[in-house]
Residue frames as a rotation matrix with the C-alpha (Angstrom) as fourth column:
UNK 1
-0.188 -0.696 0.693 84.18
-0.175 0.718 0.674 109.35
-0.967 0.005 -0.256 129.85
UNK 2
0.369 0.266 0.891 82.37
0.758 0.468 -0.454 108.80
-0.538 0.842 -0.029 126.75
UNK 3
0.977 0.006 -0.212 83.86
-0.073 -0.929 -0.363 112.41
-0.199 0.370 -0.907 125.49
UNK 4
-0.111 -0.975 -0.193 87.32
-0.877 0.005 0.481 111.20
-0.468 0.222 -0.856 125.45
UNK 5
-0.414 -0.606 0.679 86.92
0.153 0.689 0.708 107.81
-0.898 0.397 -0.193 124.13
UNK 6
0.793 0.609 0.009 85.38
0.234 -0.290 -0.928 109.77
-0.562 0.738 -0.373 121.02
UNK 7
0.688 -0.616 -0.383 88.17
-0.716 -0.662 -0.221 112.07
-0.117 0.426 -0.897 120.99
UNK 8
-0.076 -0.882 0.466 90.49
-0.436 0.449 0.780 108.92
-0.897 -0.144 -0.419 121.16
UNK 9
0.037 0.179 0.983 88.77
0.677 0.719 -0.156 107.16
-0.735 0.672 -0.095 118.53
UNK 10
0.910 0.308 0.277 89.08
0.390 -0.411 -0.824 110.22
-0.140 0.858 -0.495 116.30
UNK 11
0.230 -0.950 0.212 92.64
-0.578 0.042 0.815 110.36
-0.783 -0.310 -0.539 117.21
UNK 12
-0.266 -0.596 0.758 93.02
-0.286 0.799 0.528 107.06
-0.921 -0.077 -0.383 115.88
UNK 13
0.439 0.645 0.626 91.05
0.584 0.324 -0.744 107.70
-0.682 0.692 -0.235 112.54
UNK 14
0.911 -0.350 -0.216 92.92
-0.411 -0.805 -0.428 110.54
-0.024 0.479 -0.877 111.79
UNK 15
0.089 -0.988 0.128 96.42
-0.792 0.008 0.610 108.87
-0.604 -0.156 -0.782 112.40
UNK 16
0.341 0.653 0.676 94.68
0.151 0.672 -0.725 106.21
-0.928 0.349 0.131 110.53
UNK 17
0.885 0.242 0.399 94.44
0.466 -0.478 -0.744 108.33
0.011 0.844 -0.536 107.27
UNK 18
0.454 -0.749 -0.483 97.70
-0.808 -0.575 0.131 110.10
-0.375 0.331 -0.866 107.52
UNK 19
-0.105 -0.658 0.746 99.38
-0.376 0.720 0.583 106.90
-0.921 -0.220 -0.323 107.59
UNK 20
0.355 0.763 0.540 97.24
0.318 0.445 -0.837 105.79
-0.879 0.469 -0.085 104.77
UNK 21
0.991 -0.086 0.107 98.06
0.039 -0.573 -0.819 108.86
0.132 0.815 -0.564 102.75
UNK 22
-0.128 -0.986 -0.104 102.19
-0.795 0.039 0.606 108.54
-0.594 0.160 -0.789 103.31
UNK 23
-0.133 -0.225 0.965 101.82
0.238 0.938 0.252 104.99
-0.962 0.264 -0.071 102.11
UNK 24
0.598 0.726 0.341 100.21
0.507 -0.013 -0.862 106.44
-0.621 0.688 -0.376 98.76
UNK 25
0.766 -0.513 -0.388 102.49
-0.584 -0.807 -0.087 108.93
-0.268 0.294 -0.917 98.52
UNK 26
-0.509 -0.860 -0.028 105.68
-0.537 0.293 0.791 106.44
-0.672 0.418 -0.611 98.49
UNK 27
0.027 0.411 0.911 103.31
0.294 0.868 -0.401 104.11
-0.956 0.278 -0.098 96.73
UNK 28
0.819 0.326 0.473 102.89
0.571 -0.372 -0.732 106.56
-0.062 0.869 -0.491 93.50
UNK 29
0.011 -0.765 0.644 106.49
0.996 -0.051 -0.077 107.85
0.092 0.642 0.761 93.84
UNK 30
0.605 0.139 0.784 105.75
0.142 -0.988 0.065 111.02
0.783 0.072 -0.618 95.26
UNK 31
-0.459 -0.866 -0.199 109.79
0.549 -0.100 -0.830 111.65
0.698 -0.490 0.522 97.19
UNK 32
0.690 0.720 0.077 107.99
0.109 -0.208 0.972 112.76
0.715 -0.662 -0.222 100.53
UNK 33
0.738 -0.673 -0.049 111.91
0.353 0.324 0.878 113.88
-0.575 -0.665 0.477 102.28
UNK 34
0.337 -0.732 0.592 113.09
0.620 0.646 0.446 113.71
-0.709 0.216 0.672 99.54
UNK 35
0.803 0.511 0.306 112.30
0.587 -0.593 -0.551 117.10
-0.101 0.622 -0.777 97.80
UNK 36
-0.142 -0.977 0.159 114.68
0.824 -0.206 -0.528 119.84
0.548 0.056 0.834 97.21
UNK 37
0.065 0.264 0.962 114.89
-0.517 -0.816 0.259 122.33
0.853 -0.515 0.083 99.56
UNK 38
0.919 0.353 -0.176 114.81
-0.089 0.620 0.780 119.33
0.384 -0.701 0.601 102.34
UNK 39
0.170 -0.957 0.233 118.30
-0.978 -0.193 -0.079 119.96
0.121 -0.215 -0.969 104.33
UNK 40
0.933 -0.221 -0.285 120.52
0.138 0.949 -0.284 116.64
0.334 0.225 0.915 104.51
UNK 41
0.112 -0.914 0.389 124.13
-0.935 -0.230 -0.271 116.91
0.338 -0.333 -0.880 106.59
UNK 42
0.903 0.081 -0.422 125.81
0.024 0.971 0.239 113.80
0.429 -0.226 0.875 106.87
UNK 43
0.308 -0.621 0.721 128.86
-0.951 -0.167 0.262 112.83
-0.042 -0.766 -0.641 109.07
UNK 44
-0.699 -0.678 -0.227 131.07
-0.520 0.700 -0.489 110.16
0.490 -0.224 -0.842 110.24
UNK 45
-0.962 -0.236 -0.138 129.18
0.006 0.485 -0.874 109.93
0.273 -0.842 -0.465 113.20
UNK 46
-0.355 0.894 -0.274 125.89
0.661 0.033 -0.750 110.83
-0.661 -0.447 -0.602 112.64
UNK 47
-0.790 0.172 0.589 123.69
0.394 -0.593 0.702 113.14
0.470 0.787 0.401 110.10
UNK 48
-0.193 0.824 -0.533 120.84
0.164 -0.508 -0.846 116.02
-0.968 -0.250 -0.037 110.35
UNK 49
-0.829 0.462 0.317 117.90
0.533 0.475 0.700 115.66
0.173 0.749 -0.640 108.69
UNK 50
-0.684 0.558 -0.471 115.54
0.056 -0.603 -0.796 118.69
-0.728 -0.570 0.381 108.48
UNK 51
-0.699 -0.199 0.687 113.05
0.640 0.254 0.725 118.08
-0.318 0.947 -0.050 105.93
UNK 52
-0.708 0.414 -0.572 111.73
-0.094 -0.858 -0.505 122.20
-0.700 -0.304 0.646 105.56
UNK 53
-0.314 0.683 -0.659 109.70
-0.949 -0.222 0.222 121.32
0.005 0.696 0.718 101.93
UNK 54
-0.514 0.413 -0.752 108.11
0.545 0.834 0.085 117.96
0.663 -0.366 -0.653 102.69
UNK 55
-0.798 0.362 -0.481 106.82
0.503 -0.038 -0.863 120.06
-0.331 -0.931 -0.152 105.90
UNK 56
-0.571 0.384 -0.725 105.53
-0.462 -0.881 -0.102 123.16
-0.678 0.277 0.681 103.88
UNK 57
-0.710 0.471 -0.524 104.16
-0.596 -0.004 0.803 121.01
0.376 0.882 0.284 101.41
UNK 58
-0.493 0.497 -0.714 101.99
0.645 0.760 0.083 118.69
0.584 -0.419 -0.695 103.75
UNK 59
-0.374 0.675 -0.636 100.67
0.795 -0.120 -0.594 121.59
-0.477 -0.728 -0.492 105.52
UNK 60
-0.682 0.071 -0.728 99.72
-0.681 -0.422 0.598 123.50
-0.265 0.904 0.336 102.41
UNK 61
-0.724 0.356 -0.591 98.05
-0.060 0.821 0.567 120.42
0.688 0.446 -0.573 101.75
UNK 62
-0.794 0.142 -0.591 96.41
0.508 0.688 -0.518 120.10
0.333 -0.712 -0.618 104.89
UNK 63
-0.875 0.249 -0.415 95.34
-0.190 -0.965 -0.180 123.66
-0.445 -0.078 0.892 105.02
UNK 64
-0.696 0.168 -0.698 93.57
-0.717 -0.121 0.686 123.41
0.031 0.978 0.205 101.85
UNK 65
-0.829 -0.032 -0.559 91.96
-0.011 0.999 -0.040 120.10
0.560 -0.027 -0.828 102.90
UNK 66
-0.460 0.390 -0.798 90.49
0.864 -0.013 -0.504 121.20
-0.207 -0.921 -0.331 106.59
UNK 67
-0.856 0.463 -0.231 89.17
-0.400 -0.875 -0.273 124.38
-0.328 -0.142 0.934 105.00
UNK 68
-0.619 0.568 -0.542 87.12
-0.727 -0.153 0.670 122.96
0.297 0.808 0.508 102.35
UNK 69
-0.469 0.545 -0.695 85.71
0.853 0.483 -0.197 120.15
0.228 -0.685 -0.692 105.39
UNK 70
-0.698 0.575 -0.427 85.02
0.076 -0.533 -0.843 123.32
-0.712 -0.621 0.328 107.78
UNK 71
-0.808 0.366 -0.462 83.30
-0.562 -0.714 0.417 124.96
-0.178 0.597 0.782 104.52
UNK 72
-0.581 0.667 -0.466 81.12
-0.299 0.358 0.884 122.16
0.757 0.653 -0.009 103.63
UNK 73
-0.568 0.158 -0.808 80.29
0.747 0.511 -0.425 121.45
0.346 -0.845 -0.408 107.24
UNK 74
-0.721 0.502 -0.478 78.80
-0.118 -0.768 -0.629 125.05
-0.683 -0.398 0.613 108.25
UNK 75
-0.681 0.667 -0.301 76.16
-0.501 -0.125 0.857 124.58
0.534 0.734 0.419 104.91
């Protein structure tokens, strides 16, 4: 039991910190959606919304991030 409410609480640190780091982003103006390359199809009745460079850049980011944890973690 005590193995999941870790993994919850590290759930909830990490969702924590993303959340954190959108807010920053709109906070400093950085168009997170809003990029070009982000598809946009609107309608009468209803629009699609696929944003493909917002994704590629956040996990490009993330990448980059979780290596240079793993890296300093194995020293």
């Amino acid at each position: 039991m005590e193995t999941l409410a870790r993994y919850l609480m590290l759930g909830g640190i990490i969702l924590f910190l993303i959340g954190g780091g959108i807010y920053l982003a709109a906070r400093f103006g950085i168009p997170l959606g809003r990029l070009p390359g982000d598809i946009r199809i609107e309608g009468k009745n209803g629009g699609f919304y696929f944003p493909i460079t917002s994704s590629i850049l956040v996990s490009v980011t993330l990448t980059i991030i979780l290596n240079l944890i793993s890296r300093f973690l194995k020293k």
